[in-house]
Backbone as JSON, one array per atom type, in Angstrom:
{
  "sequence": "XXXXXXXXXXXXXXXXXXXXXXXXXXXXXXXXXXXXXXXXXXXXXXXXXXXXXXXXXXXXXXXXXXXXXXXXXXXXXXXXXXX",
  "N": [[124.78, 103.78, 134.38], [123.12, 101.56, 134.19], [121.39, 102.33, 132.49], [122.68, 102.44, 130.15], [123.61, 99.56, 129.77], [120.94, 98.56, 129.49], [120.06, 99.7, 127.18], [122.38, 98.92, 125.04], [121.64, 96.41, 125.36], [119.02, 96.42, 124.27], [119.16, 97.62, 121.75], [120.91, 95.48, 121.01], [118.6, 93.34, 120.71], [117.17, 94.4, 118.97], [118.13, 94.65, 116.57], [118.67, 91.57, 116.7], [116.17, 91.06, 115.98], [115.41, 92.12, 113.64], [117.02, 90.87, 111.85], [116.06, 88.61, 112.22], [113.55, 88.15, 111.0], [114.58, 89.2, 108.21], [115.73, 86.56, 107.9], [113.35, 85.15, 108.11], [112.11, 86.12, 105.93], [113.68, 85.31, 103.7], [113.61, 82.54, 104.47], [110.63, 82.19, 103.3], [111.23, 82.84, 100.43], [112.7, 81.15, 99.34], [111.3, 78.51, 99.63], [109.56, 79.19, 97.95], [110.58, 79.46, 95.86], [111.49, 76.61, 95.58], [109.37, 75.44, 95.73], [108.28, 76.12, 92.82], [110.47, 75.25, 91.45], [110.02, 72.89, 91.48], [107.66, 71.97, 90.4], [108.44, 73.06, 87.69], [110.36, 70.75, 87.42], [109.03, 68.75, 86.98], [107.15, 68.91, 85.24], [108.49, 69.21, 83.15], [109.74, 66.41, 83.05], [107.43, 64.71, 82.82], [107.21, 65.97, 79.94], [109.44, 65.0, 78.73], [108.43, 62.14, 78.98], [106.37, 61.84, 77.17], [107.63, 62.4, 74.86], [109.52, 60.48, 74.98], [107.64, 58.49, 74.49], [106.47, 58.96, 72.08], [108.78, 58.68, 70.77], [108.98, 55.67, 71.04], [106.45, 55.15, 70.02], [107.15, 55.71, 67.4], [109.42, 54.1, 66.63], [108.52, 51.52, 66.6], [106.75, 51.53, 64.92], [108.2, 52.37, 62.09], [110.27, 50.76, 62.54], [110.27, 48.41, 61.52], [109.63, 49.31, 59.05], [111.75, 50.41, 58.04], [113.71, 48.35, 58.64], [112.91, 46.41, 56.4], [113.36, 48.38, 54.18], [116.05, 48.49, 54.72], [117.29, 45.83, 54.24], [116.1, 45.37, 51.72], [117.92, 46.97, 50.19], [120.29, 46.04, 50.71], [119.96, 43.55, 49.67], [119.92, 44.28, 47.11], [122.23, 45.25, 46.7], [123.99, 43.2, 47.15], [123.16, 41.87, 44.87], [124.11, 43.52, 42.78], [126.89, 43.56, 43.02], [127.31, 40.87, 42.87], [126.79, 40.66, 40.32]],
  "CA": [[125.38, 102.53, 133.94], [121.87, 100.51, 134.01], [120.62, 102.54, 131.58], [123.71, 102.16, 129.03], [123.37, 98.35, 129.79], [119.68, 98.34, 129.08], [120.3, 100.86, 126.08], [122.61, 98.21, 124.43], [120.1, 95.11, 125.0], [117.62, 96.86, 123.46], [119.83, 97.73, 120.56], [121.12, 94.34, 120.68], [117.58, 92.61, 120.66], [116.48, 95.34, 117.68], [119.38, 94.03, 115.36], [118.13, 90.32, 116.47], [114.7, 91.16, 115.58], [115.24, 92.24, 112.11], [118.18, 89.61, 111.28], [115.18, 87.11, 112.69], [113.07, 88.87, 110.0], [115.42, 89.09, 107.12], [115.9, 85.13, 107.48], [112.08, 84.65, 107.36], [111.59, 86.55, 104.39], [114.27, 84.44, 102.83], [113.23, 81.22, 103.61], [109.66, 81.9, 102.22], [111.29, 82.99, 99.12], [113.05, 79.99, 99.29], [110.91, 77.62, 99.63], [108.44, 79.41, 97.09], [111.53, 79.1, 94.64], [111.66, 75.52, 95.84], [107.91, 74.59, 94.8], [108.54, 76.47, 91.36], [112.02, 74.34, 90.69], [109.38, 71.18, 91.19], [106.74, 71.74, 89.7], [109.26, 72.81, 86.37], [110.84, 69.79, 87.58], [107.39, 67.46, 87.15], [106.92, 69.52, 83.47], [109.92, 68.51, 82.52], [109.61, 65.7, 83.48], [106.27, 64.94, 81.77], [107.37, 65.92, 78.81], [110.35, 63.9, 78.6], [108.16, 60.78, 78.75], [105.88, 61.91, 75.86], [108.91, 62.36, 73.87], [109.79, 58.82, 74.7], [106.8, 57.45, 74.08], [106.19, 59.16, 70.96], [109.97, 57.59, 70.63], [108.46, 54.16, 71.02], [105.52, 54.37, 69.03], [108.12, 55.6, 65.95], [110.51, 52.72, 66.99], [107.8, 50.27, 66.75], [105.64, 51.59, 63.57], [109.11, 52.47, 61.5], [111.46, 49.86, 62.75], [109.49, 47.4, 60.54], [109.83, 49.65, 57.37], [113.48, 50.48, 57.82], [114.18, 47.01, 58.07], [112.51, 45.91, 55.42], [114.16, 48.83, 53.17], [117.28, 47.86, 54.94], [117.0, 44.65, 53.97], [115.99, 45.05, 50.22], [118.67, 47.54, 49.96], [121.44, 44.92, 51.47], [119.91, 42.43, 48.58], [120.05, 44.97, 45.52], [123.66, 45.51, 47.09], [124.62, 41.95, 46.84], [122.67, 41.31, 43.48], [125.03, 44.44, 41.96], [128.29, 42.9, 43.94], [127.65, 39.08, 42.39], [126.11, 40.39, 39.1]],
  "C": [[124.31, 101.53, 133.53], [121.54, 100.58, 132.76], [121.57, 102.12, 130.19], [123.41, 100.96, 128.88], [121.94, 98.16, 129.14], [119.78, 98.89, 127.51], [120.84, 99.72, 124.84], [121.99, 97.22, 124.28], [119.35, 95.24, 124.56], [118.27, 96.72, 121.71], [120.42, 95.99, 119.69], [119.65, 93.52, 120.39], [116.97, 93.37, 119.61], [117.11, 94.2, 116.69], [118.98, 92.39, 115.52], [116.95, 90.18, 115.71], [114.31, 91.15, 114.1], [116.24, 91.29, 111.14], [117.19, 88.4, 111.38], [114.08, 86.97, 111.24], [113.17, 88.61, 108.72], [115.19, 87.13, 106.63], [114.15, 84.4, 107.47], [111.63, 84.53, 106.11], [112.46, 85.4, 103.44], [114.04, 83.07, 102.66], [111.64, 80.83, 103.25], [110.28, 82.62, 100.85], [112.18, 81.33, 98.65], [112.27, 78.84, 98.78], [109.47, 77.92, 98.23], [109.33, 78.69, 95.6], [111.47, 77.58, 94.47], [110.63, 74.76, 95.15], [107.81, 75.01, 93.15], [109.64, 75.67, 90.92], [111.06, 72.95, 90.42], [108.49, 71.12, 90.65], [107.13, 71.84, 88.04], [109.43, 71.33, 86.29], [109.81, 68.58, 86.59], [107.25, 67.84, 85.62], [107.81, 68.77, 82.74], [109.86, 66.82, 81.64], [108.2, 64.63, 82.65], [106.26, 64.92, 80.44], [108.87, 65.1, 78.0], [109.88, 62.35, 78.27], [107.02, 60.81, 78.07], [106.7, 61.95, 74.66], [109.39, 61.02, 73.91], [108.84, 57.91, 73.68], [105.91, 57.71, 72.83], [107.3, 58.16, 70.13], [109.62, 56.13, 70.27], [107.57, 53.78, 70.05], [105.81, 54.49, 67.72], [108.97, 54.18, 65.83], [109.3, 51.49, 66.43], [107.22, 50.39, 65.47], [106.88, 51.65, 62.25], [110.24, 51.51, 61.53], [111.17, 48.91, 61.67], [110.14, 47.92, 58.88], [111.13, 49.77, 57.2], [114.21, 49.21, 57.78], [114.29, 46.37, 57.33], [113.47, 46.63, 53.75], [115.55, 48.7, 53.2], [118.08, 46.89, 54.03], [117.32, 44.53, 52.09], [116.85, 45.67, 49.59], [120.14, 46.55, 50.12], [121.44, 43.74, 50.03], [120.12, 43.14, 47.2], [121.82, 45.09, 45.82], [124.33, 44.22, 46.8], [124.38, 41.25, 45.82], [123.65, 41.86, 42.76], [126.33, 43.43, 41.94], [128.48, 41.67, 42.71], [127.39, 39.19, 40.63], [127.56, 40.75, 38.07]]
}
C-alpha cells in the first residue's frame, strides 16, 4: 500500500515537474516575443515621426507656394467671372 502511495507521488511530482517546465519554456518565449513586439514597436515608432517631420518640413516649405498659386488662381478666377 506504501509503495502504491509513494508510486503515485512520484508520478504525481514527475507530471508537476515537467508542467513546471513546459510553463518556463513558455514564458521565456514570451517574454523574448515581448522584447521583439517593442523594439518593432520603438521602429515603428521612429519612423512615424520622420514621416511627420518630413510632413512638417513639406507643410512649411510648400504651404507658402500653394498659397500663393492658390491665391493667383482664385484672382485669374475672379478676373474671368467679372471680365
Amino acid at each position: 500500500m506504501t509503495d502504491n502511495l509513494l508510486q503515485k507521488l512520484e508520478e504525481r511530482m514527475m507530471t508537476l515537474l515537467a508542467e513546471l517546465e513546459n510553463l518556463r519554456k513558455e514564458t521565456h518565449q514570451l517574454k523574448q516575443e515581448n522584447h521583439n513586439l517593442k523594439a518593432e514597436y520603438s521602429s515603428h515608432i521612429k519612423k512615424l515621426q520622420n514621416l511627420v517631420s518630413i510632413l512638417d518640413s513639406l507643410d512649411g516649405t510648400n504651404v507658402s507656394a500653394m498659397r500663393y498659386e492658390s491665391e493667383a488662381g482664385l484672382q485669374e478666377d475672379v478676373e474671368y467671372a467679372t471680365a
